[in-house]
N, CA, C and O atoms as a GROMACS GRO file, in nm:
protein
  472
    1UNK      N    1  12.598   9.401   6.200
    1UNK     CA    2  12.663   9.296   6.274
    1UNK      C    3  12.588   9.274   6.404
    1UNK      O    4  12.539   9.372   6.462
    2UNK      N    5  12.574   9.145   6.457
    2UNK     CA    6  12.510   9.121   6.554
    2UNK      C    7  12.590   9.089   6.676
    2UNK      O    8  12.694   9.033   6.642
    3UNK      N    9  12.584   9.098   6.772
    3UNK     CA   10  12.669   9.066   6.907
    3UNK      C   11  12.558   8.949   6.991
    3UNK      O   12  12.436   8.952   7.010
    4UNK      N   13  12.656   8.855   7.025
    4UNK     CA   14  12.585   8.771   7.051
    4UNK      C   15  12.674   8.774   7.259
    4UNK      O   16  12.793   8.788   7.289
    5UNK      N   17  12.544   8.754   7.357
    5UNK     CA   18  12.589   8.769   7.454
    5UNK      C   19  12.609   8.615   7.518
    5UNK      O   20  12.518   8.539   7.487
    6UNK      N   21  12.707   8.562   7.596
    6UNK     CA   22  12.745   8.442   7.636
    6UNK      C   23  12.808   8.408   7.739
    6UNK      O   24  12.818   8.477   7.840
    7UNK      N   25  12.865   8.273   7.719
    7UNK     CA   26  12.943   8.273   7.837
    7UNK      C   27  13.044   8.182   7.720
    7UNK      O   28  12.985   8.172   7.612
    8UNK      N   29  13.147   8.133   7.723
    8UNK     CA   30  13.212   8.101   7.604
    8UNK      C   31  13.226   7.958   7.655
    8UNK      O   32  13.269   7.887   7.564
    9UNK      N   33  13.201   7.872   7.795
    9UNK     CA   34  13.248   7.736   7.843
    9UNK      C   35  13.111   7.674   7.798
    9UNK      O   36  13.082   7.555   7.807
   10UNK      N   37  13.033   7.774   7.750
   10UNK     CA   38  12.871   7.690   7.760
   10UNK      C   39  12.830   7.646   7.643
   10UNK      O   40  12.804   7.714   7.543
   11UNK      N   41  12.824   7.511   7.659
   11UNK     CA   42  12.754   7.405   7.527
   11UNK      C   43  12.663   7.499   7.426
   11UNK      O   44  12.672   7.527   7.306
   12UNK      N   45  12.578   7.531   7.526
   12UNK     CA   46  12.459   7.574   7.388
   12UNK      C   47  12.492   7.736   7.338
   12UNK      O   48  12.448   7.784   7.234
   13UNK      N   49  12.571   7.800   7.426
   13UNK     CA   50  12.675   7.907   7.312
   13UNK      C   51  12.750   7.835   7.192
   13UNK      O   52  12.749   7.875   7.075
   14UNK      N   53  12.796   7.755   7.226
   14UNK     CA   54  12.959   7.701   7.173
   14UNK      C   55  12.841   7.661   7.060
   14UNK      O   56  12.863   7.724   6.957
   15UNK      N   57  12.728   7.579   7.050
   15UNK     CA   58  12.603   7.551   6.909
   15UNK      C   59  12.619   7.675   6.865
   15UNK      O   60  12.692   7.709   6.772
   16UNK      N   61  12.511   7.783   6.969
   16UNK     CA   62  12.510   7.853   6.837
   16UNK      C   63  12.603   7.969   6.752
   16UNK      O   64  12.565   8.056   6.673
   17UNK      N   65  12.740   7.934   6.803
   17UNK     CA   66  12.836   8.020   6.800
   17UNK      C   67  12.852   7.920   6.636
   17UNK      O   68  12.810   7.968   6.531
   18UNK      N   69  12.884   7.852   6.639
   18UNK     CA   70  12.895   7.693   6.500
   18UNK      C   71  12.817   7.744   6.408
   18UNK      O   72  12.855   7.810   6.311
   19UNK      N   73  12.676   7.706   6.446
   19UNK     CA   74  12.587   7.800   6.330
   19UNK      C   75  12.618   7.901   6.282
   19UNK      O   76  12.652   7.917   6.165
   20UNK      N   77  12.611   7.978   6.360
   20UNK     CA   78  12.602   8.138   6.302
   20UNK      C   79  12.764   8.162   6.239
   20UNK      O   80  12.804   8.267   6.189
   21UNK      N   81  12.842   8.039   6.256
   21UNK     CA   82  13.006   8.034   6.193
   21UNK      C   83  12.961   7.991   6.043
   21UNK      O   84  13.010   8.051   5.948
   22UNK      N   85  12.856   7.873   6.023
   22UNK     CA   86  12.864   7.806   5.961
   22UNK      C   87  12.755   7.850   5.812
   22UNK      O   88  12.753   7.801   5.699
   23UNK      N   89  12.654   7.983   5.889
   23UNK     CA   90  12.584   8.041   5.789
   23UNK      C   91  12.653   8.173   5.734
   23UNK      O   92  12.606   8.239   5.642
   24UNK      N   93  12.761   8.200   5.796
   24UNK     CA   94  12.865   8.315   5.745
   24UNK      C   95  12.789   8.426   5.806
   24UNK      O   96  12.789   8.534   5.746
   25UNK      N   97  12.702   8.408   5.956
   25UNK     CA   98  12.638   8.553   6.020
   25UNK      C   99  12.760   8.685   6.044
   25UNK      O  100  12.866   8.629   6.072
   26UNK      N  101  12.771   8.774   6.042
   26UNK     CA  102  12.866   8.812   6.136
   26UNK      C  103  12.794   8.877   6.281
   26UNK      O  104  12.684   8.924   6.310
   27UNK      N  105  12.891   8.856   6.337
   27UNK     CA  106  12.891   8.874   6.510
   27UNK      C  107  13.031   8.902   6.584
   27UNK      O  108  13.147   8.875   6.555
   28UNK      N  109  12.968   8.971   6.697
   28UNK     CA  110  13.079   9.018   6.794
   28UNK      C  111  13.031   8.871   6.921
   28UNK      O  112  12.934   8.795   6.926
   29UNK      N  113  13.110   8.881   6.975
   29UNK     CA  114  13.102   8.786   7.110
   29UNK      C  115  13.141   8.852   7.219
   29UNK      O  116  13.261   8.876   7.232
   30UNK      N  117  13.050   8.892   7.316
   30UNK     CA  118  13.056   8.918   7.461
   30UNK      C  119  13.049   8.804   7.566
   30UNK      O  120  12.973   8.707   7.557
   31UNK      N  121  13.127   8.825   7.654
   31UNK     CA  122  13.156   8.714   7.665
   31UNK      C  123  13.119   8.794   7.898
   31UNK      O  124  13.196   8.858   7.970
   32UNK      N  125  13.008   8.756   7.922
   32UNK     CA  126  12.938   8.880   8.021
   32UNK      C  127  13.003   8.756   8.174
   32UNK      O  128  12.964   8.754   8.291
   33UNK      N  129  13.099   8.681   8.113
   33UNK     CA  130  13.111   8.664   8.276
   33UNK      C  131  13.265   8.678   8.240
   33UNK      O  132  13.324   8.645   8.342
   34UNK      N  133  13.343   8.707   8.159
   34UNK     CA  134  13.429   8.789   8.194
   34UNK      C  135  13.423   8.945   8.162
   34UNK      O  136  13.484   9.033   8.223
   35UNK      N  137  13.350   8.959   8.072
   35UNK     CA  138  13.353   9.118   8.108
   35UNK      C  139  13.231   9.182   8.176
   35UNK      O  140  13.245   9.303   8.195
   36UNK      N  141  13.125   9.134   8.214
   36UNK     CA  142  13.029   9.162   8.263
   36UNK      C  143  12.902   9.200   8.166
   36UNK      O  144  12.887   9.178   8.046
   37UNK      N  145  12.809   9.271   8.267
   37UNK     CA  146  12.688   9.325   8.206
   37UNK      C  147  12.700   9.487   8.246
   37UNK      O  148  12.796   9.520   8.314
   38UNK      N  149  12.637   9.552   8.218
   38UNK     CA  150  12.599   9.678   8.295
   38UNK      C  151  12.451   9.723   8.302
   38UNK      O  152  12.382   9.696   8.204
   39UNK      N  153  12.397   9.783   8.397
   39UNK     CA  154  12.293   9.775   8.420
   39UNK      C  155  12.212   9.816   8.338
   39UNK      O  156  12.104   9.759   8.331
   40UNK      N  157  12.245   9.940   8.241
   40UNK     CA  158  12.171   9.972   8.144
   40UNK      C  159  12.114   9.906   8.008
   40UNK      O  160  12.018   9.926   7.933
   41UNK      N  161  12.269   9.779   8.018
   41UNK     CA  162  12.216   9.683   7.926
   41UNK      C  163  12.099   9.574   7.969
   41UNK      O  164  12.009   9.548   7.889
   42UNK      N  165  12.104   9.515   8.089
   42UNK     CA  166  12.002   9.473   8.176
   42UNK      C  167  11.852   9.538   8.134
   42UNK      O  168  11.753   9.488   8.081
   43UNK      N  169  11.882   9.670   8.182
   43UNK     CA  170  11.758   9.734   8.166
   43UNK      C  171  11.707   9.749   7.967
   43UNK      O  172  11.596   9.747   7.914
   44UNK      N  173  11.804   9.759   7.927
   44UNK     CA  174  11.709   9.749   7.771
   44UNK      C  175  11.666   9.619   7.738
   44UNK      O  176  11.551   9.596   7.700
   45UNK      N  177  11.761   9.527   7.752
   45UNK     CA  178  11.709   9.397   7.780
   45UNK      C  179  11.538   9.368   7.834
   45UNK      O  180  11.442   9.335   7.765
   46UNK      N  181  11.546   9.399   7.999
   46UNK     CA  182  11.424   9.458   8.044
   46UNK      C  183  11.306   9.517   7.998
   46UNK      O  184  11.197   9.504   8.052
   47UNK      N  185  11.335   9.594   7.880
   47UNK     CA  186  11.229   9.662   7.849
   47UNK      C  187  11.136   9.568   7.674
   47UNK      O  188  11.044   9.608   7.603
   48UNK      N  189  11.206   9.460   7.669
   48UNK     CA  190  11.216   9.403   7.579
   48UNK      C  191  11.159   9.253   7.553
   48UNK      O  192  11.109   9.198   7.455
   49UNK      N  193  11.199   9.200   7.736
   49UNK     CA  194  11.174   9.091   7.729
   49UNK      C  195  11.141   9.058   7.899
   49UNK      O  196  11.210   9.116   7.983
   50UNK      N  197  11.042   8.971   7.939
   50UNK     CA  198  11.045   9.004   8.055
   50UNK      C  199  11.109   8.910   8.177
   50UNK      O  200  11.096   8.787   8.174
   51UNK      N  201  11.171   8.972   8.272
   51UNK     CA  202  11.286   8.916   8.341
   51UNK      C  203  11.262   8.751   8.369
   51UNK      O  204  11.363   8.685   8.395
   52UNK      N  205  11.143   8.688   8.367
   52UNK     CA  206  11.120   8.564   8.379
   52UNK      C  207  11.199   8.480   8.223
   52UNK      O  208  11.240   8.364   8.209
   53UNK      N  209  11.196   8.580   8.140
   53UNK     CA  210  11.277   8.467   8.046
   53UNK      C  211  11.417   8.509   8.043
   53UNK      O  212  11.487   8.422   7.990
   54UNK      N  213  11.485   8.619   8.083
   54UNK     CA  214  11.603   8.662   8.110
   54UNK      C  215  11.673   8.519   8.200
   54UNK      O  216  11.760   8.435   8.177
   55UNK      N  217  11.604   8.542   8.283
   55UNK     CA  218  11.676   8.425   8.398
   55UNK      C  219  11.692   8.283   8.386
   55UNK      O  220  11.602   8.209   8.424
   56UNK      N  221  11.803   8.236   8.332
   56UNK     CA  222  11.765   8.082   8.309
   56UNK      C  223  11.776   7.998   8.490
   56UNK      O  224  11.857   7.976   8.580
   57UNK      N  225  11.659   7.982   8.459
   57UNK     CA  226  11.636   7.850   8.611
   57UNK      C  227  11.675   7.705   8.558
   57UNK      O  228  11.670   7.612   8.638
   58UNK      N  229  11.699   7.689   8.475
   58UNK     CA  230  11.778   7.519   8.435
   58UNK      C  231  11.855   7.476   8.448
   58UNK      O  232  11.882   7.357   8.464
   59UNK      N  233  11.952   7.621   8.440
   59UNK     CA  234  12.118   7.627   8.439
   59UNK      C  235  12.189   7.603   8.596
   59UNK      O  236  12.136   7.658   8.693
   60UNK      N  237  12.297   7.528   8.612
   60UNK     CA  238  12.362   7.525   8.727
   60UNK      C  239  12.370   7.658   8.819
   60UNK      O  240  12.330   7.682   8.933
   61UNK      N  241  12.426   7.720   8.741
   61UNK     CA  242  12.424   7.870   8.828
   61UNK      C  243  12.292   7.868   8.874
   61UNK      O  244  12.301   7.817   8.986
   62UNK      N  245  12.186   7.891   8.852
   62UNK     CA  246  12.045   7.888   8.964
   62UNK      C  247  12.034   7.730   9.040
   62UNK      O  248  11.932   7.720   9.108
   63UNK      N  249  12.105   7.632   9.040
   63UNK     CA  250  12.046   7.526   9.087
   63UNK      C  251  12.170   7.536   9.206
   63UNK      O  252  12.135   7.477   9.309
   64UNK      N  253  12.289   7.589   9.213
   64UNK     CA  254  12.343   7.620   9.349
   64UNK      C  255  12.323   7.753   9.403
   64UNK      O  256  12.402   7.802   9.484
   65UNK      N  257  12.198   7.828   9.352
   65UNK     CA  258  12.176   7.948   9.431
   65UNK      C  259  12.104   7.875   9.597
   65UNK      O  260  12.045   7.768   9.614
   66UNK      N  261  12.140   7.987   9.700
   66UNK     CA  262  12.082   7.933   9.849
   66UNK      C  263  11.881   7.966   9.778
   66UNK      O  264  11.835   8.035   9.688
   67UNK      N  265  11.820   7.871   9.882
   67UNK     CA  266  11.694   7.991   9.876
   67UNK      C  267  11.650   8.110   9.879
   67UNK      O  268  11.564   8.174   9.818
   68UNK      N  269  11.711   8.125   9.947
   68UNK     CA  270  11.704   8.341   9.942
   68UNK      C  271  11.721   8.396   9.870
   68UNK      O  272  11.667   8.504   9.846
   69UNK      N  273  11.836   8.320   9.784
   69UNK     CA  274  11.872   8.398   9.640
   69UNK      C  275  11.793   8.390   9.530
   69UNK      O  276  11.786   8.467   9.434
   70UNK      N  277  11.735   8.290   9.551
   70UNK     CA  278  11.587   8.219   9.440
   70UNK      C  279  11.537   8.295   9.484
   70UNK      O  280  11.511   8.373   9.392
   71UNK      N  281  11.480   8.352   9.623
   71UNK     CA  282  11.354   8.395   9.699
   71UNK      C  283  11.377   8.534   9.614
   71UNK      O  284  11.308   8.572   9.520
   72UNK      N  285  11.493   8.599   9.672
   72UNK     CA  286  11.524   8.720   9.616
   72UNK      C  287  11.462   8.778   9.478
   72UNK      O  288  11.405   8.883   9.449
   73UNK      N  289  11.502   8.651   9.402
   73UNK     CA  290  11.450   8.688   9.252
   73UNK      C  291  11.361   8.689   9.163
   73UNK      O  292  11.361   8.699   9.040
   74UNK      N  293  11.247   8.673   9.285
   74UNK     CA  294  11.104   8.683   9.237
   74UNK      C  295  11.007   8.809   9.189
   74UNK      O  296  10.884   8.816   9.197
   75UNK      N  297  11.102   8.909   9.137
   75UNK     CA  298  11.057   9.024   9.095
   75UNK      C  299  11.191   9.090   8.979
   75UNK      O  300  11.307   9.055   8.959
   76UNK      N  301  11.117   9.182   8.929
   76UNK     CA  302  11.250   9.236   8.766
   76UNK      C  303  11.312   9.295   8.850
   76UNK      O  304  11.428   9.302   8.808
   77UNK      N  305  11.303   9.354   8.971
   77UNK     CA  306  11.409   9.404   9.043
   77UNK      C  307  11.536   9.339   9.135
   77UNK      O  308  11.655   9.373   9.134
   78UNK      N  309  11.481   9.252   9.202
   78UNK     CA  310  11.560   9.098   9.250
   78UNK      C  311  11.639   9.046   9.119
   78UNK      O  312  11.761   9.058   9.131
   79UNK      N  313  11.606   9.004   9.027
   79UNK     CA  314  11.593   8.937   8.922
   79UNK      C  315  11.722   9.070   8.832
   79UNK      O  316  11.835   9.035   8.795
   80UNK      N  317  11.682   9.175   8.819
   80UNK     CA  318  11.827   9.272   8.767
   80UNK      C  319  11.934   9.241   8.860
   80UNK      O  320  12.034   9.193   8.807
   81UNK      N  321  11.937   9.257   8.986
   81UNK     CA  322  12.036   9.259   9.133
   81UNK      C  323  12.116   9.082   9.070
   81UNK      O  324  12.235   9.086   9.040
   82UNK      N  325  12.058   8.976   9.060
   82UNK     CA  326  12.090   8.896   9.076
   82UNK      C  327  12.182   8.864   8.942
   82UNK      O  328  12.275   8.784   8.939
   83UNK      N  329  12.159   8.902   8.890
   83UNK     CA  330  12.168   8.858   8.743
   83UNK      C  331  12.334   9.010   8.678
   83UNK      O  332  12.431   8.979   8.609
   84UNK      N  333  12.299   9.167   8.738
   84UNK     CA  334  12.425   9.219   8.770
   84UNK      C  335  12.541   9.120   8.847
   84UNK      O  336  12.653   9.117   8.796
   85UNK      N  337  12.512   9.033   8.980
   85UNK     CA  338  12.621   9.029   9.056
   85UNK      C  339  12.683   8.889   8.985
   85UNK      O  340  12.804   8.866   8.978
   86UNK      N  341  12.567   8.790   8.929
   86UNK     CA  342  12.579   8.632   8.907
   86UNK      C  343  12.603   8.635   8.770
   86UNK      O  344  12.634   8.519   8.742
   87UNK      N  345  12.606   8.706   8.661
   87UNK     CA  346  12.592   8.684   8.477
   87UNK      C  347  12.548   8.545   8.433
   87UNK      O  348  12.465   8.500   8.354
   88UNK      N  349  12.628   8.500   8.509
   88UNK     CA  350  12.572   8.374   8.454
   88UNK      C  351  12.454   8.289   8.453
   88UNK      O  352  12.429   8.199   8.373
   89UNK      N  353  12.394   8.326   8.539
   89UNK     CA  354  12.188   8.332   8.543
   89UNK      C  355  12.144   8.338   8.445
   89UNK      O  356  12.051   8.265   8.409
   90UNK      N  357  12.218   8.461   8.350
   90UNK     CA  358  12.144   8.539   8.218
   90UNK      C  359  12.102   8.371   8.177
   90UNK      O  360  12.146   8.265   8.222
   91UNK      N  361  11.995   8.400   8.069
   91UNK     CA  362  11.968   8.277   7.987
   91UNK      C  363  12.130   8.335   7.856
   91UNK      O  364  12.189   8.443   7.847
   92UNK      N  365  12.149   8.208   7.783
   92UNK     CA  366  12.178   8.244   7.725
   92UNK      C  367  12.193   8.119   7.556
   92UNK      O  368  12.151   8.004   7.552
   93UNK      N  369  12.254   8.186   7.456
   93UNK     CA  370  12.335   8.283   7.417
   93UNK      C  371  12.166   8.383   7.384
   93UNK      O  372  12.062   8.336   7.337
   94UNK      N  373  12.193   8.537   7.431
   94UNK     CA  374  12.122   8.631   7.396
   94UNK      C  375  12.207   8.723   7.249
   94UNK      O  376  12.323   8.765   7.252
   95UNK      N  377  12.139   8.731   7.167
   95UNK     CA  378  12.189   8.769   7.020
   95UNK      C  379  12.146   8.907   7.005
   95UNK      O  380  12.024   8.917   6.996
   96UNK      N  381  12.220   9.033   6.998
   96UNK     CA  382  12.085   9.173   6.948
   96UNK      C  383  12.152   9.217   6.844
   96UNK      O  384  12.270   9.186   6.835
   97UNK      N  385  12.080   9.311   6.730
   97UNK     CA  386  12.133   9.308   6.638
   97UNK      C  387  12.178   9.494   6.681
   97UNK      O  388  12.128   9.538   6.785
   98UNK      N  389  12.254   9.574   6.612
   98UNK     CA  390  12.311   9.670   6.591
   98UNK      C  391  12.244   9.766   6.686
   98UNK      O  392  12.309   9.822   6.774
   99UNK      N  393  12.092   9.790   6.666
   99UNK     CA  394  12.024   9.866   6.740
   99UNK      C  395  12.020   9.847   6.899
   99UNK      O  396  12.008   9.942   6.976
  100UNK      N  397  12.030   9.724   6.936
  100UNK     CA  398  11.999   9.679   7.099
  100UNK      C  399  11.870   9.608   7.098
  100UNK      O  400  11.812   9.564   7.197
  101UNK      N  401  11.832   9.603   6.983
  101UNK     CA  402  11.699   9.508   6.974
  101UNK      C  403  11.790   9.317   6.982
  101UNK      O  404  11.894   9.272   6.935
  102UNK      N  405  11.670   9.258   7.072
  102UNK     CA  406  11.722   9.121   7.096
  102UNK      C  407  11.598   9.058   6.996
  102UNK      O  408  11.474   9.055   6.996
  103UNK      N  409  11.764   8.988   6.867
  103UNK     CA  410  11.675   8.910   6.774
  103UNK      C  411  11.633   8.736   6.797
  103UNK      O  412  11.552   8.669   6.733
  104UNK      N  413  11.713   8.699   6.902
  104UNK     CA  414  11.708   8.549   6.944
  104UNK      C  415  11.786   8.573   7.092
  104UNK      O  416  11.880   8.638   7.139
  105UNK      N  417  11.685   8.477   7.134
  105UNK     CA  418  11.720   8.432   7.295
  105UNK      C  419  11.724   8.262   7.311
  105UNK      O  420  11.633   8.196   7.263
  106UNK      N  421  11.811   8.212   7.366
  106UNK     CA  422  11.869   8.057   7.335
  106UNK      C  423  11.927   8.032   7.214
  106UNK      O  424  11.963   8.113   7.128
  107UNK      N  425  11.935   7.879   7.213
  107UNK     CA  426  11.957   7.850   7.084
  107UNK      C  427  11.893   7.735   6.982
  107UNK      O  428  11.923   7.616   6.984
  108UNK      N  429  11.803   7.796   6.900
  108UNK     CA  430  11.711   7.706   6.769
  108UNK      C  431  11.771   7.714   6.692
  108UNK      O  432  11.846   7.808   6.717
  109UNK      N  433  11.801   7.659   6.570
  109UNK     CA  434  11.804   7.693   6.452
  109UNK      C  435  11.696   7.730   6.342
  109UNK      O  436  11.700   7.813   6.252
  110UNK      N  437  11.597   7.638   6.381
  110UNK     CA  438  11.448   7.721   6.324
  110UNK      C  439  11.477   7.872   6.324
  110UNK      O  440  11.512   7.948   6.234
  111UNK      N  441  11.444   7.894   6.495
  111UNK     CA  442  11.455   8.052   6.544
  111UNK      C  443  11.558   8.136   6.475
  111UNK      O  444  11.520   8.247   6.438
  112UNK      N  445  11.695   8.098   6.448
  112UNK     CA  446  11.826   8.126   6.392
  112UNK      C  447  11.770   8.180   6.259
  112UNK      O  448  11.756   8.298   6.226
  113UNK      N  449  11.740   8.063   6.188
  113UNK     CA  450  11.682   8.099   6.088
  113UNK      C  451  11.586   8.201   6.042
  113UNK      O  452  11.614   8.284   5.956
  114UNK      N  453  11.485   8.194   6.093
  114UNK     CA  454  11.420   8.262   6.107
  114UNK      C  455  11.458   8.433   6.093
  114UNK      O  456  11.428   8.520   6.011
  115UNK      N  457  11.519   8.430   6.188
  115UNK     CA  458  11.541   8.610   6.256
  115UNK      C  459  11.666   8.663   6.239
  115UNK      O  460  11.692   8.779   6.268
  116UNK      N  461  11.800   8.530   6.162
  116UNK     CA  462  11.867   8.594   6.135
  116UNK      C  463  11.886   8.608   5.932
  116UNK      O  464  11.928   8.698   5.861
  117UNK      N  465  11.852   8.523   5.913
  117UNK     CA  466  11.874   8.512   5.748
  117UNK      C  467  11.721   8.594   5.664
  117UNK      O  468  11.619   8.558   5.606
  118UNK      N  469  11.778   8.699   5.698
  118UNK     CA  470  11.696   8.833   5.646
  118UNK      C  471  11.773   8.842   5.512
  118UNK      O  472  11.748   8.931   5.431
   0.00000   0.00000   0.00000
């Protein structure tokens, strides 16, 4: 089973939450701005993928950060800090399968395809 990480108000969760309804995936749903992240998940994350694609800069949440807080997050360490206190930065929906391996980050269906219909 795969756990897919989100925010549940957000369009391109709410896609690929549909899909992965609609190919019969199974999945858990975390839902990291009400229950959060913890840092260790951050950090496997981290070790996986690197914090420049973790961080979505498109998303509202970074487009009302002050400068400092942008400034701040110009390193995986800024960039963990910011992303613990804000969740909603995370890019998302982030998908990992059983192990903590992340099999899709956003949402494609190509990609979907791809990495989940093993």
């Amino acid at each position: 089973m795969y756990t897919v990480y989100g925010i549940s108000n957000c369009n391109t969760v709410k896609k690929a939450l549909t899909w992965l309804d609609e190919q019969g995936v199974a999945y858990q749903f975390h839902d990291y701005k009400k229950k959060g992240i913890t840092p260790e998940k951050l950090d496997n994350w981290l070790g996986q993928e690197p914090w420049e694609k973790l961080v979505n800069r498109a998303g509202t949440t970074w487009r009302q950060l002050s400068e400092a807080e942008k400034a701040g997050a110009s390193s995986a360490e800024g960039a963990t800090q910011l992303m613990l206190q804000k969740t909603s930065v995370i890019r998302r929906p982030l998908i990992e399968d059983e192990s903590g391996t992340i099999v899709a980050l956003g949402f494609s269906e190509e990609a979907y395809h791809e990495a989940l219909q093993k």
